[in-house]
C-alpha positions in Angstrom: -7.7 -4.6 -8.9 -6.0 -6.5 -6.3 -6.0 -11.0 -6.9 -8.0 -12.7 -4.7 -5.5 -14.8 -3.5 -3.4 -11.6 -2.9 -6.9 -10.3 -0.7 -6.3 -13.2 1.5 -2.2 -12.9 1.8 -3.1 -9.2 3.4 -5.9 -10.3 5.6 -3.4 -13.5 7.1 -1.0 -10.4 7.2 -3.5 -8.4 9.1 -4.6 -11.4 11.6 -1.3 -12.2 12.6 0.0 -8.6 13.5 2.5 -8.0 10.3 2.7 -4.6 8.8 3.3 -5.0 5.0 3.9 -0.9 5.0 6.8 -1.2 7.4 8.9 -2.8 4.5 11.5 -1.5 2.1 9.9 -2.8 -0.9 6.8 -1.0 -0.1 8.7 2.5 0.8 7.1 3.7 -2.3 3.6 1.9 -3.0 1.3 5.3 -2.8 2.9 6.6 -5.9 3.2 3.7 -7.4 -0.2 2.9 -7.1 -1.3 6.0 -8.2 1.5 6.8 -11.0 2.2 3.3 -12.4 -1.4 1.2 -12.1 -1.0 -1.5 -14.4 -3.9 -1.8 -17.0 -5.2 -5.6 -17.5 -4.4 -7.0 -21.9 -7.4 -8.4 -23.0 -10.2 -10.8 -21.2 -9.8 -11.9 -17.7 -12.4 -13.5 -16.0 -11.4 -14.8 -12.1 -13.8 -16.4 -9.9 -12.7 -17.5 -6.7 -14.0 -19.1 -3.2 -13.7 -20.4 0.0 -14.7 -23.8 0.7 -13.6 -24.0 4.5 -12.0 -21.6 6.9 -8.4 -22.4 5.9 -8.6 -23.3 2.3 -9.4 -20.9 -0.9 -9.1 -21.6 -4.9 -9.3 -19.8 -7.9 -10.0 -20.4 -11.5 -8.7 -17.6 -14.0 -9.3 -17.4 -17.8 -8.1 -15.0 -20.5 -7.6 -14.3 -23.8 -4.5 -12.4 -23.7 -3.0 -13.4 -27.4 -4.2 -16.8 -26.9 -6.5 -18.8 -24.6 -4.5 -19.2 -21.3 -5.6 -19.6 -17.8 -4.4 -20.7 -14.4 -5.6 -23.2 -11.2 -4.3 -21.7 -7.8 -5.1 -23.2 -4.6 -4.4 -21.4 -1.1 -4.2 -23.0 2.6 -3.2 -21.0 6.2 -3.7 -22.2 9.6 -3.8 -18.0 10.8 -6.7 -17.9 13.5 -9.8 -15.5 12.1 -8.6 -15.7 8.1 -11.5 -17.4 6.9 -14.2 -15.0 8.8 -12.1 -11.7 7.2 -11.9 -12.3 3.8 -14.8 -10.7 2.3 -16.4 -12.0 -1.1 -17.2 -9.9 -4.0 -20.4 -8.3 -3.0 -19.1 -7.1 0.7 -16.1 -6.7 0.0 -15.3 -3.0 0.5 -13.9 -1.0 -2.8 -11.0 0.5 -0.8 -9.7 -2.7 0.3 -9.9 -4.6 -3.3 -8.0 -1.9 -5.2 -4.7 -0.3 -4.6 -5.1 2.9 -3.7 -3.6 5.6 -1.5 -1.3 3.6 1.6 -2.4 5.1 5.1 0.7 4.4 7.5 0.2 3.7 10.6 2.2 5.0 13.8 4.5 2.2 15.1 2.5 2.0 18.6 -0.9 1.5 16.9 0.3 -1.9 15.7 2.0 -3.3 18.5 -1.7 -4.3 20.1 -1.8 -7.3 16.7 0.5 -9.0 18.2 -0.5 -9.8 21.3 -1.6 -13.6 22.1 0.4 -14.5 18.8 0.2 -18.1 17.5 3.1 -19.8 14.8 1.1 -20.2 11.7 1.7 -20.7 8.2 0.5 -20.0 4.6 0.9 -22.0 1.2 -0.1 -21.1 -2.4 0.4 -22.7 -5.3 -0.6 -22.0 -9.1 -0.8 -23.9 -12.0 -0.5 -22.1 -15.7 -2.3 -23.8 -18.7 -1.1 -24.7 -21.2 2.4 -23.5 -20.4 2.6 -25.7 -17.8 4.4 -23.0 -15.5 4.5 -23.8 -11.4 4.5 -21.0 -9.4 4.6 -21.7 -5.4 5.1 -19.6 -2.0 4.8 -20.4 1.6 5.1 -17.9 4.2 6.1 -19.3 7.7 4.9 -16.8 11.0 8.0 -17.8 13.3 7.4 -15.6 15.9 5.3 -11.7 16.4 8.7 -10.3 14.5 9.9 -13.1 12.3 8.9 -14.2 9.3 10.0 -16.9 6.4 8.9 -16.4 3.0 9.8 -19.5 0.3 8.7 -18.3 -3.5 9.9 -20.5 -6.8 8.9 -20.6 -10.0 9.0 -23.8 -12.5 8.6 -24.0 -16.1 9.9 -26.3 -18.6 10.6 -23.7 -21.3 12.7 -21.4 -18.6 15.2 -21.9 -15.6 13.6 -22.4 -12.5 13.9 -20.1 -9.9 13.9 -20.7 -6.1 13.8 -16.8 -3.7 14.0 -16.8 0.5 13.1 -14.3 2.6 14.0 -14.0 6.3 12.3 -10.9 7.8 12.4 -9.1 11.3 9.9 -6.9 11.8 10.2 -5.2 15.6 8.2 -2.2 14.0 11.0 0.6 14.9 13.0 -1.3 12.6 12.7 -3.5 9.5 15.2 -6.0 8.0 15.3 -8.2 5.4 17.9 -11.5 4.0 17.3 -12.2 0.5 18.6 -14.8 -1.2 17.7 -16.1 -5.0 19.2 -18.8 -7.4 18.4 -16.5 -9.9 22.4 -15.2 -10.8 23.2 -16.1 -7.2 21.8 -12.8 -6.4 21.9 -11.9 -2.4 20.2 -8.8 -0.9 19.5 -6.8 2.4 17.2 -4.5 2.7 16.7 -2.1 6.0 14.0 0.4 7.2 14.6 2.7 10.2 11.5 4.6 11.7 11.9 7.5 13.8 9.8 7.8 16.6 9.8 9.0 20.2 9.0 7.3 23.1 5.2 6.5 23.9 5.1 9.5 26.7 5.5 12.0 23.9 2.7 10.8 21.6 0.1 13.1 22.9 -0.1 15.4 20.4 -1.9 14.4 17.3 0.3 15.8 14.3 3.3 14.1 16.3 0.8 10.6 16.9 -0.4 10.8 13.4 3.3 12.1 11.9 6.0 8.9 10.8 9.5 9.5 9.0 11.4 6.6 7.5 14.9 6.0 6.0 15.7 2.9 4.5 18.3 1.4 2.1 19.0 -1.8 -0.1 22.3 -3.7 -1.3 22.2 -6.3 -4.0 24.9 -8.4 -5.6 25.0 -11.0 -7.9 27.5 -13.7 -7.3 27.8 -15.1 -10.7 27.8 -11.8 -12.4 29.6 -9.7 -10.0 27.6 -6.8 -10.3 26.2 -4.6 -7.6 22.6 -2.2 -6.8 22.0 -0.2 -4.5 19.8 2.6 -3.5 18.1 4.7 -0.5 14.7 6.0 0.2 13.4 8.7 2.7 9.4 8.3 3.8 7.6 11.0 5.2 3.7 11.1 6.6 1.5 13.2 8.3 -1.7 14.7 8.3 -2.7 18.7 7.8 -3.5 19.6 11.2 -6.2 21.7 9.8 -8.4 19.3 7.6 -7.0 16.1 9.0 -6.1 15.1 5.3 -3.0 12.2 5.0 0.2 13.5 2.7 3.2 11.2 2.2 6.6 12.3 0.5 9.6 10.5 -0.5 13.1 11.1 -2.1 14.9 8.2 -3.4 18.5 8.2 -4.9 20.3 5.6 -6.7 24.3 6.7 -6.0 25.5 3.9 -8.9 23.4 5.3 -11.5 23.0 9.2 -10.3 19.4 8.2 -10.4 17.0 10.8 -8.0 12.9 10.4 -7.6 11.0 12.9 -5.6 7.3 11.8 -5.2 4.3 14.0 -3.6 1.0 12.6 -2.9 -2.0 13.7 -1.0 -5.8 12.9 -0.4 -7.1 16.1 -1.2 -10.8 14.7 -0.2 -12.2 11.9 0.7 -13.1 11.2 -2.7 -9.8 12.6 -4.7 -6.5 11.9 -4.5 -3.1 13.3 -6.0 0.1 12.5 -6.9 3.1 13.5 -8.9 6.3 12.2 -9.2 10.0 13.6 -10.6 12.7 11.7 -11.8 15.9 13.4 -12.4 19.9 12.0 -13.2 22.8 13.3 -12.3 24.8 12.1 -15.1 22.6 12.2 -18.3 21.2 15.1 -17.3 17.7 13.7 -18.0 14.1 14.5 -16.4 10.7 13.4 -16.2 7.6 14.5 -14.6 4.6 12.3 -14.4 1.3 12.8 -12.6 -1.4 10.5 -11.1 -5.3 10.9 -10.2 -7.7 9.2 -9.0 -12.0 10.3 -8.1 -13.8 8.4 -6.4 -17.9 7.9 -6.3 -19.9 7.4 -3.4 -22.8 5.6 -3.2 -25.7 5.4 -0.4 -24.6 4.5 2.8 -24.5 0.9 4.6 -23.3 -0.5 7.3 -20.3 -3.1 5.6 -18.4 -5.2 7.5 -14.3 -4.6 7.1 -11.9 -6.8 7.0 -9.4 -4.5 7.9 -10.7 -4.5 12.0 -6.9 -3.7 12.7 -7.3 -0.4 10.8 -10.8 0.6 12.6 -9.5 -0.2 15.9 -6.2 1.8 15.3 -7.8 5.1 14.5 -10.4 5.0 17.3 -8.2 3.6 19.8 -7.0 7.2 20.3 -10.2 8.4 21.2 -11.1 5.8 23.5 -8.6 6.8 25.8 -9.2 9.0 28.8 -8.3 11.9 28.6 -8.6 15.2 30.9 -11.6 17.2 30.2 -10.6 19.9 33.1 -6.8 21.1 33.0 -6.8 21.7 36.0 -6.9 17.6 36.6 -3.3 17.6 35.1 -1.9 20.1 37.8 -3.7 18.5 41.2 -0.2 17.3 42.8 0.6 20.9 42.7 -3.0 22.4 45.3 -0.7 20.3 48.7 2.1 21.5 50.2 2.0 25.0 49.9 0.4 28.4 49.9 1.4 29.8 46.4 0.3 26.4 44.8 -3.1 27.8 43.5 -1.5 31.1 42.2 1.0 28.7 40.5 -1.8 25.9 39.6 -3.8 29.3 38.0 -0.4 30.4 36.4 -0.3 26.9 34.5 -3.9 27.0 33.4 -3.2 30.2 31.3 -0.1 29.0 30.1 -1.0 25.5 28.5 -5.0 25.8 28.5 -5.0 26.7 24.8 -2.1 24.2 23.3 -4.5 21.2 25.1 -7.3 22.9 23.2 -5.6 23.0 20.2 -4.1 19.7 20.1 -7.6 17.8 21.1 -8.8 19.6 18.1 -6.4 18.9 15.6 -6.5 15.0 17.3 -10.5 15.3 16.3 -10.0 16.7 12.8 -7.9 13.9 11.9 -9.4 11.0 13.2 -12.8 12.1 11.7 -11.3 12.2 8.5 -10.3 9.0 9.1 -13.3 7.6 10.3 -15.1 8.9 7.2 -12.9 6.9 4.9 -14.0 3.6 6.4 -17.5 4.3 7.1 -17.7 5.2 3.2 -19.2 3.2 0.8 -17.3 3.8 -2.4 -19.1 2.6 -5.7 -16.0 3.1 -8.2 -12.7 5.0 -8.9 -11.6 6.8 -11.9 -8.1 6.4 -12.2 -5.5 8.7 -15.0 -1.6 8.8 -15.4 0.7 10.4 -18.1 4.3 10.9 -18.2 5.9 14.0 -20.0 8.8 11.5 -21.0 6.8 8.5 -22.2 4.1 10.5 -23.5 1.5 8.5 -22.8 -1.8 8.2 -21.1 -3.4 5.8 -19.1 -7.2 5.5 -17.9 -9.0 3.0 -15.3 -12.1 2.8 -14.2 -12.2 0.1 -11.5 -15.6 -0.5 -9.6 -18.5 -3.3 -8.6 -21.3 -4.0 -10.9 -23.7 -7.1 -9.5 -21.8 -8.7 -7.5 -18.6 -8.5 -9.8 -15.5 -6.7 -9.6 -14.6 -4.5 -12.5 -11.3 -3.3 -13.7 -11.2 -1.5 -17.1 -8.6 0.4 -19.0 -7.0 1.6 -21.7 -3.0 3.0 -22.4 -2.8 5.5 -25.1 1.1 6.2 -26.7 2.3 8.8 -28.9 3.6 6.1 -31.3 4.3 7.1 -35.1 1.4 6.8 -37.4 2.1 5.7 -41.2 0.5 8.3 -43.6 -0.7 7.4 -47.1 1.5 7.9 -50.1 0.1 10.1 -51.8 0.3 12.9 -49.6 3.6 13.9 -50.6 3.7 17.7 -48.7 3.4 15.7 -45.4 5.9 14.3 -43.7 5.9 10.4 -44.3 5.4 9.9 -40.0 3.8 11.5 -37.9 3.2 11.5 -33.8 -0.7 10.2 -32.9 -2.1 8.8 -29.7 -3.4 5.8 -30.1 -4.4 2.8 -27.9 -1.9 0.6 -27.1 -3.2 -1.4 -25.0 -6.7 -2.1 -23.3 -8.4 -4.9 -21.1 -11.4 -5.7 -19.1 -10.9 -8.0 -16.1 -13.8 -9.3 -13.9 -13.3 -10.8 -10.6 -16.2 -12.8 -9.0 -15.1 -14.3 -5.4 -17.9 -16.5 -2.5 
């Protein structure tokens, strides 16, 4: 389940135009989200609200070992935050858990940043009885500039002080990263490859993206140097309109490759699998990902994701020819062969527009059935051949509260009594290894 202070860092995101999917470091969040979901450790118990339009706080409480908990208190000046975040009880499932990423084409979210303002966000969070400081501020320079500022201070631990300067000018993403942390310096780059807005009138090419992007790290005190490069693709099947993302990483110091597949297969299931492979060790893994999804009776709930609504009907909204003969009228003056040539054209290109309107239809009303859903909960499961393990979630909204529960199981060794002395003194069991309920209760 996503934090509720995280909630509000997507909707400032959101209100002010910037595409957290058109980032490196999110190359990869579909699989991740549905491969490597992380399972709450004992009690959590949030509860969060919104006192005025700018500021937000939340009280968390858990039992994870020992009684700990934390005080975090949030403040933007981003016009229309405090009317999008959603509380607990309208919030809509889809947007409160991480779930399968939908990416956008780069020209459906240019229109976000028109009439852009400079704003800011700052957060801050206090951990009991650790006394741990934890701090970010993220400064909206311009419509494709940003500034992010994260530390972290605790008495028991070196402090640790992270910038981020990123450029966002949606065909391309870059990123400076600098950290006290080792001295460690970073870039990070994402290339999408588009065509020109002219040639976006088909709909598996206006619904299609394909990224390549790359990262280079070095740490100045330690001398030592990362890399690695990803390839994204997305598009829809131009038969049920149904989203599908790949991507191929490769790690050239460590001979590391990851090939990941995912795909909505409904509207209320989702896939993924993921394989890992070195070149050196010779090693492999395959894991593989779920999640179903239950639908309850539909409602009309507000979004806060209005960005996302107004990106896949902005296609339909426009005009569009309903006679093909309209795209050929230059051609009926200025001579007498112009209606055997006008006819000629009709024959020739009167079943691709057909075509393509259709496909354009399938997909966005598999779109548009996805955000007019009202989703109750999600069943979520993971294992790894490697790891041998399995991991269960069920994540939904009971009352007014947000629900997260789940539960690992490992194939750890299992000590047998003595006194069986024809078995084998260990043996391989599953058993849980971890479990935790979190509830989440926002105003």
């Amino acid at each position: 389940m996503i934090d509720y202070m995280q909630q509000v860092l997507r909707v400032f995101e959101t209100c002010t135009g910037w595409n957290r999917d058109n980032s490196y470091e999110n190359i990869t969040a579909t699989s991740e989200n549905l491969l490597n979901f992380s399972i709450p450790e004992g009690l959590k118990c949030q509860i969060s609200n919104s006192s005025t339009a700018h500021t937000f706080s939340t009280f968390e409480l858990s039992n994870n070992t020992v009684i700990n908990g934390s005080l975090a208190y949030l403040y933007c000046t981003g016009k229309g935050v405090g009317s999008s975040v959603s509380s607990s009880r309208t919030v809509q499932l889809q947007d409160a858990v991480e779930t399968y990423r939908q990416i956008r084409p780069l020209y459906q979210n240019r229109e976000a940043r028109k009439g852009f303002e400079p704003c800011a966000l700052w957060f801050g969070r206090m951990y009991y009885p650790s006394s741990t400081l934890e701090a970010m501020v993220v400064k909206r320079l311009s419509p494709e500039t940003q500034l992010v500022a994260k530390c972290l201070s605790s008495l028991a631990h070196t402090s640790v002080l992270t910038l981020y300067w990123q450029r966002d000018s949606g065909k391309n993403f870059q990123e400076w990263v600098v950290s006290s942390n080792e001295a460690l310096v970073g870039y990070r780059v994402l290339h999408n490859f588009v065509g020109s807005q002219s040639k976006l009138n088909t709909s598996l090419y206006n619904n299609s993206s394909l990224s390549l992007g790359a990262e280079l790290w070095f740490g100045l005190l330690n001398t030592s140097p990362a890399c690695s490069t990803t390839l994204r693709y997305c598009t829809h099947s131009a038969n049920t309109g149904k989203p599908l993302t790949l991507t191929l990483s490769w790690n050239p110091l460590f001979g590391h490759v990851s090939s990941t597949y995912s795909v909505k297969t409904s509207s209320n299931a989702t896939i993924s699998t993921k394989f890992d492979f070195n070149l050196y060790s010779i090693e492999s893994n395959l894991s593989f990902g779920c999640e179903l999804w239950r639908r309850g009776a539909s409602r009309a709930v507000p979004t806060e994701n209005a960005f996302v609504q107004d990106a896949v009907r902005a296609p339909s909204a426009q005009k569009r020819p309903t006679d093909t003969k309209d795209m050929f009228y230059h051609l009926m003056a200025g001579s007498s062969n112009s209606q055997k040539l006008l006819d000629d054209l009709n024959v020739t290109f009167a079943s691709s527009l057909h075509k393509i309107n259709r496909e354009r239809s399938i997909i966005q009303k598999f779109e548009k059935s996805l955000i007019d859903s009202n989703f109750t909960s999600v069943c979520r499961l993971s294992t790894s051949l490697r790891d041998k393990n399995l991991k269960v979630q069920w994540e939904g909204r009971y009352k007014g509260f947000l629900i997260s529960a789940g539960t690992e199981l490992a194939n750890t060794p299992l000590d047998l009594p003595a006194n069986m002395v024809d078995e084998p003194k260990t043996a391989s069991f599953f058993k849980p290894a971890k479990f935790g309920v979190q509830l989440q209760f926002s105003m």
